[in-house]
N, C-alpha and C positions, 0 to 999 in steps of 0.2 A: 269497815270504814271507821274509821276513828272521829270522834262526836266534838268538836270545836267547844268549849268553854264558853258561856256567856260574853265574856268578856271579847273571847277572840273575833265572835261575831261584833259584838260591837265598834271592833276593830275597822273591821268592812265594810260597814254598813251605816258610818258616821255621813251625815246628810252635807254636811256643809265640806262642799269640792274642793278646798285648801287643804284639810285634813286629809280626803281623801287620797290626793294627791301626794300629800306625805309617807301615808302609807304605801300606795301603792301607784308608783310615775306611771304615767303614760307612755306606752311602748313605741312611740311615735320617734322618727328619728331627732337625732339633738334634742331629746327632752332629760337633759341633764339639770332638772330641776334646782338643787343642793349648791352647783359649782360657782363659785366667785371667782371672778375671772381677774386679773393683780394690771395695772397698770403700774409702766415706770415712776409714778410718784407715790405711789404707794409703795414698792419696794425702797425708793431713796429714803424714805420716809422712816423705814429702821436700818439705813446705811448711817452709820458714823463718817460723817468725811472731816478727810484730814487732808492740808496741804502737804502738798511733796508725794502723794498716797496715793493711791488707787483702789479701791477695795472692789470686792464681785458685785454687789451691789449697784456699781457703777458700771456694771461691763454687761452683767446678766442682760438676757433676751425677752422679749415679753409678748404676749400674742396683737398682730398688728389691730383686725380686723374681730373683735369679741361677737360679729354676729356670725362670721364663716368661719369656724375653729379651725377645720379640718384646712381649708384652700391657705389661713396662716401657717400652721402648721407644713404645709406642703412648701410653700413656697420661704418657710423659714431655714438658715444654712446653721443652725443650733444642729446638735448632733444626740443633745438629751433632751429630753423635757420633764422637768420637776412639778410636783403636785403633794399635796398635802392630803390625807383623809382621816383629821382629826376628830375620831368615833370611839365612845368605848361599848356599844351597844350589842357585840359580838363577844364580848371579853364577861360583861355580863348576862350574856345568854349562855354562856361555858361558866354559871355560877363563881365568876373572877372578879375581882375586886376594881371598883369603875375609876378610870385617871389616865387612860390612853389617850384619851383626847387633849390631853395637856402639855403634849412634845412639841407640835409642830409651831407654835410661837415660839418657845425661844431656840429650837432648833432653828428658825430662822434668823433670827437674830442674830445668831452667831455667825450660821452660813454667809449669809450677806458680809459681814465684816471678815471676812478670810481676805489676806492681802490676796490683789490681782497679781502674779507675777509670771516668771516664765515656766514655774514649775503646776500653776492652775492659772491659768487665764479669767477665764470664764464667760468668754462669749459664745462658748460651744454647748452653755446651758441655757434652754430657754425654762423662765419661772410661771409655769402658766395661773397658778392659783389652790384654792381649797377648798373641798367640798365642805357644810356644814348642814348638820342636819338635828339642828338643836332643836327646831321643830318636833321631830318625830320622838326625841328623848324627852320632850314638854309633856304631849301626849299621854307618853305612857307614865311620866311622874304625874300625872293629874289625875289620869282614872284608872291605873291599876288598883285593885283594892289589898289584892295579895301576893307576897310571891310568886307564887306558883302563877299566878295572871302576869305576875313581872315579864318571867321567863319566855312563859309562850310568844308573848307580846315581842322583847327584845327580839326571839327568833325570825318572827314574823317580819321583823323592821330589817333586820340582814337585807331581807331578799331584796328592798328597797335601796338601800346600799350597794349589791350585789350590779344591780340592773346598772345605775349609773358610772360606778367605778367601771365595770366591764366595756363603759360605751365609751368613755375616754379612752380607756388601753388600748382599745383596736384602734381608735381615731390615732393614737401615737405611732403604734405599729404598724400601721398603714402607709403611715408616712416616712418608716424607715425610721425612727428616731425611736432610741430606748430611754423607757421610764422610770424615771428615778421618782418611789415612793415611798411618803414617808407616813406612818399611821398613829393612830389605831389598832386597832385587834389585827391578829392575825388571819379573821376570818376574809379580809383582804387578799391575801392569797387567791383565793379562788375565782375571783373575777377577772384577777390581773392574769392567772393561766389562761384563764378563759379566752376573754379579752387579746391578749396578744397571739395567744395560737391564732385566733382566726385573721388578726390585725397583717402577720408576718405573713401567715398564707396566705391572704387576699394581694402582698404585694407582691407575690414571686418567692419571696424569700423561702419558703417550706415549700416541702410537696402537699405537708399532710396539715391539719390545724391544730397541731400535736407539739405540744414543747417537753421539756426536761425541766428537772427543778431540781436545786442543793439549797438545802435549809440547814444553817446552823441554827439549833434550836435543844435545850432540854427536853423539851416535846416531840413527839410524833406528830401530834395537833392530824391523828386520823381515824379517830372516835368513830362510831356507828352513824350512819345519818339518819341524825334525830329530830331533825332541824336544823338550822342554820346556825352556826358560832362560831368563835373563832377556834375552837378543838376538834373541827373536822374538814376544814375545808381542802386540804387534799387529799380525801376519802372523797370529795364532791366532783373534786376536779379530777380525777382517776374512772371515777363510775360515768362522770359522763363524756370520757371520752379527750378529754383535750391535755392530761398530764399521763405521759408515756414514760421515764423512768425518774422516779424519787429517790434520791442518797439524802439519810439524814445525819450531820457530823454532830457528836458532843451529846449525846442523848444518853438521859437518866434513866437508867436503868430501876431505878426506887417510883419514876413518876412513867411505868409504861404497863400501862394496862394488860393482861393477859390475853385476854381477844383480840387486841392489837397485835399485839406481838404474835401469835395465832398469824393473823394478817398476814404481817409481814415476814416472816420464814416462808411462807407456801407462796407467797409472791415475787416471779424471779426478777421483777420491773422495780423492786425497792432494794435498797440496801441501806443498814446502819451500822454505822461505827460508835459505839458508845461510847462516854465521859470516861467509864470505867475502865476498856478497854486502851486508851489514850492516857491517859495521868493515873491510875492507881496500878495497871496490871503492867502498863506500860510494854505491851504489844506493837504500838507504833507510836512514834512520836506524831505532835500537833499534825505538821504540814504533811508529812507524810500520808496524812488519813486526808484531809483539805486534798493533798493531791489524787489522790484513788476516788473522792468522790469527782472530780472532776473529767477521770480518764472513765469511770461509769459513764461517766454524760453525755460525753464527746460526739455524739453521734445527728445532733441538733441542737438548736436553741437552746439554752437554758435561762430560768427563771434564776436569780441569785437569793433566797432569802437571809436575813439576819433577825433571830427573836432575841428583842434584849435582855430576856427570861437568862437567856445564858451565860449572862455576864456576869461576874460575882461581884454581889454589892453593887448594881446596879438599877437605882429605884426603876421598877417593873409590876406587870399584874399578877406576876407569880414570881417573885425578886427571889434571888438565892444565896447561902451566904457559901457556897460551894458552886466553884464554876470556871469560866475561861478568865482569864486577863482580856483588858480592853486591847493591848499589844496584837493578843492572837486573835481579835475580832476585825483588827488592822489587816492581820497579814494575811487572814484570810479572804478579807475581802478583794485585795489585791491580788492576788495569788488567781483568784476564782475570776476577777476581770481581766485579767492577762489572758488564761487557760484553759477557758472557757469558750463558749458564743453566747454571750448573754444575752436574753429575750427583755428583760427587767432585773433592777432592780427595786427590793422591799426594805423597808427597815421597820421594823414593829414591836406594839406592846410597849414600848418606854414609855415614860413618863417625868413629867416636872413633881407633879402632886397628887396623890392616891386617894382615894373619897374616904379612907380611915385618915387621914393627917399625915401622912407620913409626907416627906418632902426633898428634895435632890434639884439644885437649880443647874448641876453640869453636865444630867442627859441631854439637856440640847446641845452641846460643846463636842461631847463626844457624838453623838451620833453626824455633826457636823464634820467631822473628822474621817468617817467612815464614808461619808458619800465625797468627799474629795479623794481620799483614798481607791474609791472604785474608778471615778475620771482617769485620774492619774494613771491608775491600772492598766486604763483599755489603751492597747496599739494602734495609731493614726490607721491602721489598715483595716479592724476591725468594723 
């Protein structure tokens, strides 16, 4: 059995119930502790309005009833529901550079300001809110003493993360309505598999609490489970059961670990198409491979992921200056909302501002672009 750190006990064993509770929520149902729940003035509130205009901000949905999420949600004729899970706490449990948490303001900002027209409406989005859990990133900037106490610590706070992203996703999925989220790490993933298999099967929708997933991503992000981060959670969501077959498109070959890659050959539930494969050896063009992962999938729900890792020159927590165009991050996501059955969608790891300085005020612009792009995408039938 492996011996917990000083620290990590003290983690657990913090006397005053606020703390604790940041560490570790109450498995009680709706103890979605973190979640801010968005009323319509608080969305007009970064709507720009213009006469003669309309913009989404004006159109969006919003949850009626903040003490019965779920009976809103049910009885709302939104066909998404949007959330936020601005965390870099996963990103620096995978030794990654912290700034994840800094997308989803002006990612909204933008969003909100998309003209309403006939090509996005946007009353088919309901804006439910964002979790924030600056609480528990206070925490461990106050009485970590080292590193290595950092790390265990961040890992530890995942799982707090974990628990309530997970209990929204099913509260979505339950109610027939896919999840448009926007992060944080990509240790996100794992909840939201979690999360909507059991969501979709509790309504009929699956037999099994089993979905599919397509990640575009430089990464595998399916590390050993070591802990919690954002570099292995579906490695998390495969072992326990709720992620059945993974295709990963645009993966670097230079950032894929050997035991990974191990993994994934003897695993006939995964399949990837590498960066290299695609644009240097040029074995298949973009879509072409975008299409093969989605006729892998075909067979249930799928999770849609997007890591903005893979965009080139796209401030990120592992940014590349080798990578996709924003175009094929367009056409992919489109392509995968069409051709697909999406369970969710993700969009992760971007960033406005990186805890080194660095800084990009038009990942919230594009990634704005990517989630109309997937709307657009889906067929009135789907």
């Amino acid at each position: 059995m492996r011996i917990l750190s000083a620290f990590a006990v003290k983690i657990f064993t913090m006397e005053k119930q606020n703390v604790k509770e940041a560490i570790e929520p109450a498995k009680k149902q709706n103890s979605m502790l973190h979640l801010k729940i968005y009323n319509k003035q608080d969305i007009l509130s970064l709507t720009r309005i213009r006469r003669f205009e309309t913009k989404l901000g004006e159109r969006l949905q919003v949850i009626q009833d903040t003490s019965d999420i779920a009976k809103s949600l049910a009885t709302s004729t939104a066909k998404y529901v949007l959330f936020g899970v601005p965390e870099d706490l996963g990103a620096k449990g995978n030794y990654g550079i912290g700034g994840t948490d800094t997308l989803w303001i002006p990612f909204l900002q933008s969003f909100l300001n998309i003209q309403s027209n006939d090509f996005f409406d946007g009353a088919e989005v309901l804006l439910l809110g964002h979790f924030d859990f600056g609480d528990i990133q206070y925490l461990i900037d106050t009485t970590a003493r080292t590193q290595d106490e950092k790390i265990e610590a961040y890992r530890h706070a995942v799982n707090a993360v974990d628990d309530e992203v997970e209990q929204l996703a099913k509260m979505i999925a339950e109610a027939k309505k896919i999840p448009l989220v926007i992060g944080g790490g990509h240790n996100n993933s794992y909840p939201l598999i979690k999360g909507t298999a059991k969501g979709w099967h509790k309504a009929g929708v699956t037999p099994l609490a089993q979905i599919n997933c397509i990640n575009l991503d430089a990464h595998a992000d399916y590390r050993p489970m070591e802990g919690r981060h954002s570099g292995n959670a579906f490695r998390y969501a495969e072992e326990d059961g709720y992620l059945q077959k993974y295709c990963i498109v645009g993966l670097h070959e230079n950032y894929l670990p050997q035991n990974v890659w191990i993994d994934i050959v003897n695993n006939p539930f995964i399949d990837i198409l590498t960066y290299e494969d695609i644009f240097v050896h040029e074995k298949r063009n973009f879509m072409q491979a975008v299409a093969h992962a989605t006729d892998f999938t075909d067979d249930t729900l799928c999770g849609i992921d997007v890591d903005i890792d893979c965009i080139e020159h796209t401030l990120s927590s592992a940014m590349t200056p080798v990578g996709i165009l924003p175009n094929h991050a367009r056409q992919y996501i489109s392509f995968a909302a069409a051709q697909s059955k999406p369970a969710y969608l993700h969009i992760c790891e971007g960033a406005t501002r990186l805890s080194d300085g660095r800084a990009d005020s038009t990942s919230g612009k594009l990634v704005s672009y990517l989630v109309s792009d997937f709307v657009k995408g889906m067929s009135p039938q789907q």
